[in-house]
BATI-242563 format. One record per residue (C-alpha): residue number from 0; residue in one letter; x, y, z. Coordinates in Angstrom, 3 decimals, m for minus. Layout:
N
- i | aa | px | py | pz
- NUM | A | X | Y | Z;
...
***
This chain:
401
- i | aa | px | py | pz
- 0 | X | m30.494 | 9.525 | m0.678;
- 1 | X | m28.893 | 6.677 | 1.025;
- 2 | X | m31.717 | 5.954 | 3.294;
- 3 | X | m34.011 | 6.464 | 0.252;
- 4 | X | m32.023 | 3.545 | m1.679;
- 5 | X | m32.870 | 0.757 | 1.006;
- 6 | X | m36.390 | 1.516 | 1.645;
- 7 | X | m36.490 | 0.875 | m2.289;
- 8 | X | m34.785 | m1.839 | m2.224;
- 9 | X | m36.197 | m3.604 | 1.066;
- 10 | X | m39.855 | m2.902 | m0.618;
- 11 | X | m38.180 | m4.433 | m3.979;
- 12 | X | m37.259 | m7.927 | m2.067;
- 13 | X | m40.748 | m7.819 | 0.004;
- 14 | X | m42.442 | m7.598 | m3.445;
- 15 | X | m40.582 | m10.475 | m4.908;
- 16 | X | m40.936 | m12.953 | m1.652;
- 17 | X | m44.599 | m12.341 | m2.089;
- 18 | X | m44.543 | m12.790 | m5.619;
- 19 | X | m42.169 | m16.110 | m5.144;
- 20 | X | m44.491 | m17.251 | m2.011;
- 21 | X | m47.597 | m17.105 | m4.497;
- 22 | X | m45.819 | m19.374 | m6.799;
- 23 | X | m44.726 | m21.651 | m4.453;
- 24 | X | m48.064 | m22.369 | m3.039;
- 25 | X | m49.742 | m22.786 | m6.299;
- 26 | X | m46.386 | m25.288 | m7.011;
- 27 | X | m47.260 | m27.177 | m3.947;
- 28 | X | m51.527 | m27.427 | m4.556;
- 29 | X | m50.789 | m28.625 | m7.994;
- 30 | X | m48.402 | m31.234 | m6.778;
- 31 | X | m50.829 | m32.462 | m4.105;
- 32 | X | m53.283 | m32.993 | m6.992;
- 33 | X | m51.305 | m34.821 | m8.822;
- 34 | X | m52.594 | m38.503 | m8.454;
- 35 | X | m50.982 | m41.760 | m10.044;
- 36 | X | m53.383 | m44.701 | m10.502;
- 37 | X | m52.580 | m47.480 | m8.245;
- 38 | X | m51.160 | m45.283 | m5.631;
- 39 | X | m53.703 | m44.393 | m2.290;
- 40 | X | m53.344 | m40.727 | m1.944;
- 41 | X | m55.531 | m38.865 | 0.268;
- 42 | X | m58.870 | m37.175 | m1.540;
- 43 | X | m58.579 | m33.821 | 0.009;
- 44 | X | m55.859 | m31.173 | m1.356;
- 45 | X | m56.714 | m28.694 | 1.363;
- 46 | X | m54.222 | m30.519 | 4.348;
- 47 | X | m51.452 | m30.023 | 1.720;
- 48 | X | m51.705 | m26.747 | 0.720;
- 49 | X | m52.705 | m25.428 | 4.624;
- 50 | X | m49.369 | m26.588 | 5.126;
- 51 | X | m47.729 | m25.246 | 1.858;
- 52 | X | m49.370 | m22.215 | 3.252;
- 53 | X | m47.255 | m21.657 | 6.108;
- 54 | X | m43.768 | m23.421 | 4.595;
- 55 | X | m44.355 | m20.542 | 1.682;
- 56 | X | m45.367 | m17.781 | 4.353;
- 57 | X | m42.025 | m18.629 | 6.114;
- 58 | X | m40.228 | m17.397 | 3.016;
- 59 | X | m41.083 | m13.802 | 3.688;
- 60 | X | m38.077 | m13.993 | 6.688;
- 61 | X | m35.918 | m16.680 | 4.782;
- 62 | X | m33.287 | m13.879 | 4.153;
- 63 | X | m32.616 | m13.102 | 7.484;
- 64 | X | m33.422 | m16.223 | 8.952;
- 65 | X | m32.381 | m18.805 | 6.448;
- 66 | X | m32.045 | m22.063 | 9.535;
- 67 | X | m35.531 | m20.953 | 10.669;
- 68 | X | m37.061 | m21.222 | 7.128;
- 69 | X | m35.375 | m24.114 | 6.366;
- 70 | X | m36.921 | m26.083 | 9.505;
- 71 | X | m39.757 | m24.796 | 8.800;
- 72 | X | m40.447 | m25.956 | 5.609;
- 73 | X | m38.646 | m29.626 | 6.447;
- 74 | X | m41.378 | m30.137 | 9.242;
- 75 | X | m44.219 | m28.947 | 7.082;
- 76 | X | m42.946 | m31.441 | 4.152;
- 77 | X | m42.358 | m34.270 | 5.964;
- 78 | X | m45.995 | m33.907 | 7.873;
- 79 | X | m47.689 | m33.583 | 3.851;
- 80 | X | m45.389 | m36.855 | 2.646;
- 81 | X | m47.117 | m38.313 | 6.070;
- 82 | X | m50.390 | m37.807 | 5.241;
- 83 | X | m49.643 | m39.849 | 1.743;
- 84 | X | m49.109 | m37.471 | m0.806;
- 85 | X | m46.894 | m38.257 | m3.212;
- 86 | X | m43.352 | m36.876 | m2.876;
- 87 | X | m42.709 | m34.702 | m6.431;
- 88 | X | m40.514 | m31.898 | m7.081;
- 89 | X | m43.820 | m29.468 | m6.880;
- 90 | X | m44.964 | m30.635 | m3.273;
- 91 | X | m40.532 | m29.831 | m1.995;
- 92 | X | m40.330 | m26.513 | m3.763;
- 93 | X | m41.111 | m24.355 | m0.790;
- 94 | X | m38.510 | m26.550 | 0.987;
- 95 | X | m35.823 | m26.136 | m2.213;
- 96 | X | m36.481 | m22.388 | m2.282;
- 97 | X | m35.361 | m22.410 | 1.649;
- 98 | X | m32.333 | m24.962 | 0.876;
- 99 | X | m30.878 | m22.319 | m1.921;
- 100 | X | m31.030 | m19.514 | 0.476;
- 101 | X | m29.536 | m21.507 | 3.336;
- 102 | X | m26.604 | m22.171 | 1.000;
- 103 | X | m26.547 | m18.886 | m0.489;
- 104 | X | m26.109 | m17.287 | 2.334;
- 105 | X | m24.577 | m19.211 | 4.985;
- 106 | X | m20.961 | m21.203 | 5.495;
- 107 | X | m20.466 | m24.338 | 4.066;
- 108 | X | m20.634 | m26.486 | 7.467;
- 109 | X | m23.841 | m25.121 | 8.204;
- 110 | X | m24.889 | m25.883 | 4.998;
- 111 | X | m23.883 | m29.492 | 4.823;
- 112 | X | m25.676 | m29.817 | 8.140;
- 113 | X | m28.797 | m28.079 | 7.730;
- 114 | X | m28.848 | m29.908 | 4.222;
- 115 | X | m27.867 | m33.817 | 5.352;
- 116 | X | m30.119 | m33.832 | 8.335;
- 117 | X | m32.743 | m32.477 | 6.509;
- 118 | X | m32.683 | m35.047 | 3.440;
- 119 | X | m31.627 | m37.834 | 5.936;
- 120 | X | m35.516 | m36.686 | 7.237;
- 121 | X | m37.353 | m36.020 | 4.242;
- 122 | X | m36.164 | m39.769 | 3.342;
- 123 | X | m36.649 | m41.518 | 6.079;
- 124 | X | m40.279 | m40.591 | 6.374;
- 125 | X | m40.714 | m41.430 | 2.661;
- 126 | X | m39.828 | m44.796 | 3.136;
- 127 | X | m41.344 | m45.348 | 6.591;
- 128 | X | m44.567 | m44.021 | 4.859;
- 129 | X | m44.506 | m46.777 | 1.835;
- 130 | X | m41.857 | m49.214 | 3.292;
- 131 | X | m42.708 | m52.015 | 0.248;
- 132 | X | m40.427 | m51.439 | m2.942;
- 133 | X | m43.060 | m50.342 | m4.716;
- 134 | X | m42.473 | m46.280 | m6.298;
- 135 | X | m39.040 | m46.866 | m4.054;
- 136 | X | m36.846 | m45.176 | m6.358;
- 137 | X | m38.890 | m42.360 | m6.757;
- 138 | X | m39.714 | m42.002 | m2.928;
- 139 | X | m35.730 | m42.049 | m2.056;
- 140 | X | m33.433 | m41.519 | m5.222;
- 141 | X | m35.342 | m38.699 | m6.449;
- 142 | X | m36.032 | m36.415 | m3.719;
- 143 | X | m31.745 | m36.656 | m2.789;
- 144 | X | m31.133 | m35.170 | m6.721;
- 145 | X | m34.324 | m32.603 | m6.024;
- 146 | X | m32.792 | m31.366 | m2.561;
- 147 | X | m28.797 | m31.546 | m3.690;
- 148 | X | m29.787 | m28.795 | m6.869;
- 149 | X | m30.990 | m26.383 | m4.619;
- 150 | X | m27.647 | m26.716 | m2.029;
- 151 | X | m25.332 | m26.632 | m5.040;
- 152 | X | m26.636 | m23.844 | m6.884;
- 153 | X | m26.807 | m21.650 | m3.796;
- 154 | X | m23.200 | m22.330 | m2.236;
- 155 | X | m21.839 | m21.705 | m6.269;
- 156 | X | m23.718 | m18.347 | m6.017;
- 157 | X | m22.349 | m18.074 | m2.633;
- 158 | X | m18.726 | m18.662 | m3.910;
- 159 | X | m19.164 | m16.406 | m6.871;
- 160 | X | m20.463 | m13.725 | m4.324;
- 161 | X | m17.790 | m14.089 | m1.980;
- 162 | X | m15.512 | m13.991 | m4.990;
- 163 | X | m16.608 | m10.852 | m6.556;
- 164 | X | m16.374 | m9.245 | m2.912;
- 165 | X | m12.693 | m10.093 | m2.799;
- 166 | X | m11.490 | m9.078 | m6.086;
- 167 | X | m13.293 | m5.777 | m5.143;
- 168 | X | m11.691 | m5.902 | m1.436;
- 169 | X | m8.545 | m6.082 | m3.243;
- 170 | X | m9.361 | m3.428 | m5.630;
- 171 | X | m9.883 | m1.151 | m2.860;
- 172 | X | m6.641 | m2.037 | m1.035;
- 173 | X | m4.748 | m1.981 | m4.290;
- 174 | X | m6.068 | 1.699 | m4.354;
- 175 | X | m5.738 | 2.660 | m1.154;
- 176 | X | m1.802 | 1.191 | m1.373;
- 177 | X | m0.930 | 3.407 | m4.800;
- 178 | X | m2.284 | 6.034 | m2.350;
- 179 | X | 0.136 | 5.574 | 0.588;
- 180 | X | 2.947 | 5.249 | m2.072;
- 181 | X | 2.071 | 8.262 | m3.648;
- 182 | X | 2.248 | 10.223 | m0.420;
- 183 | X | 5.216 | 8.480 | 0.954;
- 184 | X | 7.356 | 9.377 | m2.186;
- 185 | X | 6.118 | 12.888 | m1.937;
- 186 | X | 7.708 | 13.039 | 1.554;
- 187 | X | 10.739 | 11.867 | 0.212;
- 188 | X | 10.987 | 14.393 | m2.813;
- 189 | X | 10.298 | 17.093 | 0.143;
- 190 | X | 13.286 | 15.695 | 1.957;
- 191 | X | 15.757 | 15.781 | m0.857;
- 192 | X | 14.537 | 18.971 | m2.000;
- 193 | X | 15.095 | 19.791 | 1.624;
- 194 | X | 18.441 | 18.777 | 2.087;
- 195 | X | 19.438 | 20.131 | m1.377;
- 196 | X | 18.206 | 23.437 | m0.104;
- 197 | X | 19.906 | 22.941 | 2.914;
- 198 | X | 23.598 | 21.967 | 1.236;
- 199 | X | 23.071 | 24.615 | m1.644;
- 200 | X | 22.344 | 27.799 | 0.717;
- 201 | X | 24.947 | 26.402 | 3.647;
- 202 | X | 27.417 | 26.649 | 1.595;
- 203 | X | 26.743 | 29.579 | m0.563;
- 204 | X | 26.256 | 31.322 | 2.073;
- 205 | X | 28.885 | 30.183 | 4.720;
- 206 | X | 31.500 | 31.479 | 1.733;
- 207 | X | 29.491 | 34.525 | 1.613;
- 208 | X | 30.045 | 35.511 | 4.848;
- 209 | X | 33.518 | 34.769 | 4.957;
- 210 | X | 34.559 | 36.702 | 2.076;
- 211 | X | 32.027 | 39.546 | 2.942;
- 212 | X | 34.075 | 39.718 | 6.382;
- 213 | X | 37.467 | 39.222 | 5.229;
- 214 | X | 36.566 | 42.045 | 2.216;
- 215 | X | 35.321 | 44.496 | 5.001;
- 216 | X | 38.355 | 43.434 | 7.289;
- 217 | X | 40.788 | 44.824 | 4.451;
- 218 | X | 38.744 | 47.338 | 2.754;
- 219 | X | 40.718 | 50.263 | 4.434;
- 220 | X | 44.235 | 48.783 | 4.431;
- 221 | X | 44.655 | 46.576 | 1.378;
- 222 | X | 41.280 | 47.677 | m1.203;
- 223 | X | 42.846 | 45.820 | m4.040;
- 224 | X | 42.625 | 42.542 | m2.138;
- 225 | X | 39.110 | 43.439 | m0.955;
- 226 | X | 37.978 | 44.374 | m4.031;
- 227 | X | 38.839 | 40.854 | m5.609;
- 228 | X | 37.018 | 39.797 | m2.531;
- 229 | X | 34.358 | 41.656 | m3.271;
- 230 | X | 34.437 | 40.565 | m6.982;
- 231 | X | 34.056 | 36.891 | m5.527;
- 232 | X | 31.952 | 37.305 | m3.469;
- 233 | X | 29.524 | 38.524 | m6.515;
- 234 | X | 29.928 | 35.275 | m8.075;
- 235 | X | 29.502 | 33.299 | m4.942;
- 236 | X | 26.230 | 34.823 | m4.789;
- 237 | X | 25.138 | 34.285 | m8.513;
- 238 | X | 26.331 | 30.324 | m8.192;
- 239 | X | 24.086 | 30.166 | m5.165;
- 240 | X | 21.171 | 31.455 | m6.790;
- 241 | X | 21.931 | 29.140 | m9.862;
- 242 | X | 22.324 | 26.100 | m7.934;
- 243 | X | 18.779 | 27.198 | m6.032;
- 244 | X | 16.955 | 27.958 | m9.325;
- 245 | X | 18.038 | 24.690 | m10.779;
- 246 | X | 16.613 | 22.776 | m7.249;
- 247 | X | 13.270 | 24.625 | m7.122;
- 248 | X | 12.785 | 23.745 | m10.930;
- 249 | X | 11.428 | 20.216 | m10.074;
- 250 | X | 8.987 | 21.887 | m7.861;
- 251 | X | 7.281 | 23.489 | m11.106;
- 252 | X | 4.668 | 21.948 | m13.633;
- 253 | X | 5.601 | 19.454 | m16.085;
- 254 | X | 4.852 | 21.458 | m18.935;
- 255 | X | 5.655 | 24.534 | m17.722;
- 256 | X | 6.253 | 27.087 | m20.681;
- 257 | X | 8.305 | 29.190 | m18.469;
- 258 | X | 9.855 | 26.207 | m17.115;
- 259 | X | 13.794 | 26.387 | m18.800;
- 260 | X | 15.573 | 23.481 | m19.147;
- 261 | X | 17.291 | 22.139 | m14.929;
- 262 | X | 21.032 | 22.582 | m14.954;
- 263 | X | 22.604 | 18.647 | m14.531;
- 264 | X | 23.008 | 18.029 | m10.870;
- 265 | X | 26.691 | 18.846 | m9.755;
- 266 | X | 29.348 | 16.036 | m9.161;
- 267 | X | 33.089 | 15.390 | m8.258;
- 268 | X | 34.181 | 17.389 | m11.560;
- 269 | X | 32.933 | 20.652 | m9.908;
- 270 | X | 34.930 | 20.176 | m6.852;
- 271 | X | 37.446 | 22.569 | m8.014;
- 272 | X | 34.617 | 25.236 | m7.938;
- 273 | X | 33.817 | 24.693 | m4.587;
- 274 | X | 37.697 | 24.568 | m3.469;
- 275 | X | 37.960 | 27.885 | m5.125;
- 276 | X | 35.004 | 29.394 | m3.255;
- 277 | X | 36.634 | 27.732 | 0.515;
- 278 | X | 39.964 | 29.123 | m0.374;
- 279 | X | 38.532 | 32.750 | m1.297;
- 280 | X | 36.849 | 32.867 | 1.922;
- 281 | X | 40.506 | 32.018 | 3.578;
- 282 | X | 40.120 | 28.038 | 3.803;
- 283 | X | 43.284 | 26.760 | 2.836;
- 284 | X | 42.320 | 23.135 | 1.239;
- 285 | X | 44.403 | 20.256 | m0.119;
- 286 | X | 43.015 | 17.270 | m2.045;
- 287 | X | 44.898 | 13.965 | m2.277;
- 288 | X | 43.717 | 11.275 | m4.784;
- 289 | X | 44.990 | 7.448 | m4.054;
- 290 | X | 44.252 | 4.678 | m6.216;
- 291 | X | 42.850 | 5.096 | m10.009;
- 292 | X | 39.659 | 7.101 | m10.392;
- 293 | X | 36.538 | 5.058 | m11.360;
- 294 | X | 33.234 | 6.272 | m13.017;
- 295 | X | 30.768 | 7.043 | m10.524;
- 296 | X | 27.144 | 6.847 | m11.087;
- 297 | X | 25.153 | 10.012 | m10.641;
- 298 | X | 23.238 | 9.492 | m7.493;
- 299 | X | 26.813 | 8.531 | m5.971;
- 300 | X | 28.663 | 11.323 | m7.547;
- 301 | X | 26.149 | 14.104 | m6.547;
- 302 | X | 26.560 | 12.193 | m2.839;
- 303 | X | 30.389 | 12.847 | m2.565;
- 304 | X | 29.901 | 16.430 | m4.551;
- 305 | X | 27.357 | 17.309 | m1.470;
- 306 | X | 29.268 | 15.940 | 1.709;
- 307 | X | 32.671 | 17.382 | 0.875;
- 308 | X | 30.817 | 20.586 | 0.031;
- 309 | X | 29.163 | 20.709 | 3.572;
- 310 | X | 32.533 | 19.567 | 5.239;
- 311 | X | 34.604 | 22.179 | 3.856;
- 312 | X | 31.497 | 24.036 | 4.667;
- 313 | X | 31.710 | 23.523 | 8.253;
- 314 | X | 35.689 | 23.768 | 7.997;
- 315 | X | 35.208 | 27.241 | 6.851;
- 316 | X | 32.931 | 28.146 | 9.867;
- 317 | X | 34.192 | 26.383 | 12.214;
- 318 | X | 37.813 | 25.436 | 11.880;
- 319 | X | 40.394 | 27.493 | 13.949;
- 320 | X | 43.986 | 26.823 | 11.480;
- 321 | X | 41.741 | 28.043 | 8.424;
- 322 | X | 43.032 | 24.414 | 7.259;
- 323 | X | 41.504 | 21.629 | 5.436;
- 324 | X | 42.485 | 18.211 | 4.163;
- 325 | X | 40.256 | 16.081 | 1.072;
- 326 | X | 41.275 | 12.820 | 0.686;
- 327 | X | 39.547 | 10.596 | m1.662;
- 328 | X | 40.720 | 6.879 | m2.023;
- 329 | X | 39.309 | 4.653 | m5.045;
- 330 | X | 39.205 | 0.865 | m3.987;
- 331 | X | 38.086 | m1.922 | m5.917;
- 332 | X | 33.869 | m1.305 | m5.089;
- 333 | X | 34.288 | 1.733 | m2.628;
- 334 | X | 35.470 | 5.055 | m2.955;
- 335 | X | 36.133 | 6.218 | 0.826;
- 336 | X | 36.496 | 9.917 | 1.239;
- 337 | X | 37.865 | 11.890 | 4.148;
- 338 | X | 37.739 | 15.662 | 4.898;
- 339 | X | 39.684 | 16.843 | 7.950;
- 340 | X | 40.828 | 20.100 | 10.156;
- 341 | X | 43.441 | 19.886 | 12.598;
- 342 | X | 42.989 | 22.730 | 14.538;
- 343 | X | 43.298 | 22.260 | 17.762;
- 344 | X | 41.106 | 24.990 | 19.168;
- 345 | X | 38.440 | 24.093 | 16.798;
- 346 | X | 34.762 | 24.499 | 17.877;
- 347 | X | 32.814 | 21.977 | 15.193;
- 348 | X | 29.320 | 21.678 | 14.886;
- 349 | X | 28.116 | 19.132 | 17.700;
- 350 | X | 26.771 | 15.756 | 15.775;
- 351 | X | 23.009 | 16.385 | 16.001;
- 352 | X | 22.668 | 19.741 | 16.471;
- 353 | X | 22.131 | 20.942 | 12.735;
- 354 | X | 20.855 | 19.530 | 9.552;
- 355 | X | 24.402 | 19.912 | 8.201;
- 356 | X | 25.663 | 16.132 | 9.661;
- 357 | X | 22.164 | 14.912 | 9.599;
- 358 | X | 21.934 | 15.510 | 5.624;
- 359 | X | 24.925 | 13.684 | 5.026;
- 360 | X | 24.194 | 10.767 | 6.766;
- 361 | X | 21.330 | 10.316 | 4.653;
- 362 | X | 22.742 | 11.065 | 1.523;
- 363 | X | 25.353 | 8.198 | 2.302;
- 364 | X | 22.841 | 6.116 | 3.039;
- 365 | X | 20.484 | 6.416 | 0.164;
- 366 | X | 22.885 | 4.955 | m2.100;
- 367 | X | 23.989 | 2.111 | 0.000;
- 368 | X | 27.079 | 4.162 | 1.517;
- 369 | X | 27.873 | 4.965 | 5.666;
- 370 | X | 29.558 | 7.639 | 7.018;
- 371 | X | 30.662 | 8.974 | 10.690;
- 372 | X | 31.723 | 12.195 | 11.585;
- 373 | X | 33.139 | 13.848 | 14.955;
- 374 | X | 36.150 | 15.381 | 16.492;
- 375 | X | 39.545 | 13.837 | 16.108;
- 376 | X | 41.466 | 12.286 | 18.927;
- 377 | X | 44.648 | 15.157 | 17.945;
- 378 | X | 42.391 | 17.842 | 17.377;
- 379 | X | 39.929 | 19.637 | 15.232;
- 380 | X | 36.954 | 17.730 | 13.333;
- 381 | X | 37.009 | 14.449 | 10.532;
- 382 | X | 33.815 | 13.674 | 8.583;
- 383 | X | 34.492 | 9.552 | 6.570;
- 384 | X | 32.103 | 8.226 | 4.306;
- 385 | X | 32.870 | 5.362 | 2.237;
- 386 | X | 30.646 | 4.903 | m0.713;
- 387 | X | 30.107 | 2.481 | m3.473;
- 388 | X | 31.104 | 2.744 | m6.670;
- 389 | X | 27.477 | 2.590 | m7.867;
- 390 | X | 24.341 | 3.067 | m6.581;
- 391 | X | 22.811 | 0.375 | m4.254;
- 392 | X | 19.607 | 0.056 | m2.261;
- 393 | X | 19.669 | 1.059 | 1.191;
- 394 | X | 18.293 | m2.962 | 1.713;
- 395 | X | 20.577 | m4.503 | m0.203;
- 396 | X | 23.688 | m2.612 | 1.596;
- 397 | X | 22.342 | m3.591 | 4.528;
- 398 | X | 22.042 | m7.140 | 3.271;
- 399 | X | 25.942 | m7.164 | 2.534;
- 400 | X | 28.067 | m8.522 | 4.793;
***
């Protein structure tokens, strides 16, 4: 279809040069009849139009070869103003015709070039044909106007062209930008829905496992302790699957008629909840508060719910005195949180080897916060992330001094 297209269109611009060539040469043959009494011109019309002829048949390539055309049709005017005709806007429209392509289609220093040196010509030979004053004005003055409209009217076509092709250049980039911005916040939905995945079934299921081992570790001396267990562990399970079913929500259809309404996304009042879970799986934790508590925006309170949560997480796995320690510090800007073990025979999770350390590093981050995490010089394991009291970009906290 494409290929289709251009032959049309190449046989629609041969038909109109052919059609514009015609005109031009019947332009020039009634200009080189045109006769003004007083004036010598030469009796025969035939030199004039031979040569119209060939600056007309020169406009069939003028759109690919706009210089070529216009020198062309310069040499063939200046050789009919030689021969004494007189020098009218019909005899230099072959010659205007080439001047507006040159323009329309070419830079601007080649068209102040082609265009000076060829008037600077045209002229010259004017006035060397009829150097007495007489029809000066309309010899020299005249043909500068006739040769400038042609030059202005093809670079403002030129400009307009160029124009149009930027705004639709930009159009095109603005399109292909919304694009890349689309995808790149789809990647970074994935990656929170990721890491709330990742903190929601850690947990869960860490505590899981801990109760479902301590339960069967006491089943057959103490059942009414491993029943409770048991009891607990039941809801540990049903708060994991609530916590998933209110993640994977965002992943359904606006619109959704089976879509319920998300639970709010957990914060620092739900911490006792998740200290009840630790210390059911046989996590002993303490929480200290210093300084006054502050309101705490939700993309900063859902940050500090989620890293103590995978701490005591990791506590619960990992630490050997079955010991934890929350600390959470309100400053002026900054609330700075610490979660500790002190065992001594600890085995923590190495820094980099799960998604665990890696998540909360990121959450930190994404609201303008740090935080650092690795074994104690004592013993055991400390995870410290000091966040602000609201929510910041990750440029302007780096921006901060």
């Amino acid at each position: 279809m494409t290929t289709s297209l251009e032959r049309y269109t190449g046989r629609r611009h041969t038909a109109t040069d052919v059609v514009l060539a015609l005109g031009l040469l019947g332009c020039v043959t009634l200009g080189a009849s045109i006769a003004i009494p007083g004036i010598s011109q030469p009796r025969e019309d035939w030199p004039a139009v031979a040569l119209a002829a060939v600056a007309c048949l020169v406009q069939m390539k003028a759109r690919t070869h706009p210089r070529t055309a216009v020198v062309v049709a310069t040499v063939c005017t200046v050789i009919t103003v030689a021969l004494g005709y007189l020098l009218t806007p019909l005899l230099l429209a072959p010659l205007m015709i080439a001047l507006y392509r040159l323009a329309a289609g070419t830079d601007p220093r080649t068209t102040r070039t082609y265009g000076v040196v060829t008037m600077a010509v045209v002229i010259t030979d004017a006035v060397l044909d009829m150097p007495t004053t007489e029809m000066l004005l309309l010899r020299t003055v005249g043909p500068v106007l006739w040769l400038l409209l042609p030059l202005v009217g093809g670079s403002r076509d030129r400009l307009r062209r160029d124009y149009t092709d930027s705004v639709q250049a930009r159009a095109a980039h603005a399109e292909r930008t919304r694009e890349e911005e689309a995808r790149l916040r789809v990647a970074e939905e994935r990656m929170r829905i990721a890491r709330e995945l990742h903190d929601v079934v850690a947990h869960h299921m860490a505590v899981a496992n801990a109760q479902a081992g301590t339960a069967r570790h006491l089943a057959s001396t103490h059942p009414e302790q491993a029943q409770k267990l048991l009891d607990e562990l039941t809801a540990t399970t049903s708060s994991a699957l609530l916590e998933l079913r209110a993640t994977v929500g965002v992943l359904r259809q606006v619109g959704d008629p089976d879509a319920d309404s998300l639970e709010p996304a957990p914060g620092l009042d739900r911490l006792p909840e998740v200290i009840s879970a630790c210390e059911s799986a046989g996590l002993d934790v303490t929480v200290t508060t210093e300084g006054e508590p502050r309101p705490l925006s939700p993309g900063v309170d859902l940050t500090a719910y989620r890293i103590i949560q995978e701490a005591l997480t990791n506590a619960t796995k990992h630490a050997s005195d079955r010991a934890a320690h929350v600390r959470l510090a309100y400053s002026d800007s900054r609330l700075l949180i610490t979660v500790t073990n002190e065992g001594r025979d600890a085995a923590p999770a190495v820094p980099g080897g799960g998604f665990g350390l890696m998540g909360m590093r990121e959450r930190a981050h994404s609201v303008g916060g740090d935080l650092r995490a690795g074994p104690r010089p004592e013993g055991g394991f400390e995870v410290a992330t000091a966040l602000p009291l609201h929510s910041q970009a990750p440029e302007e906290h780096e921006a901060t001094p």
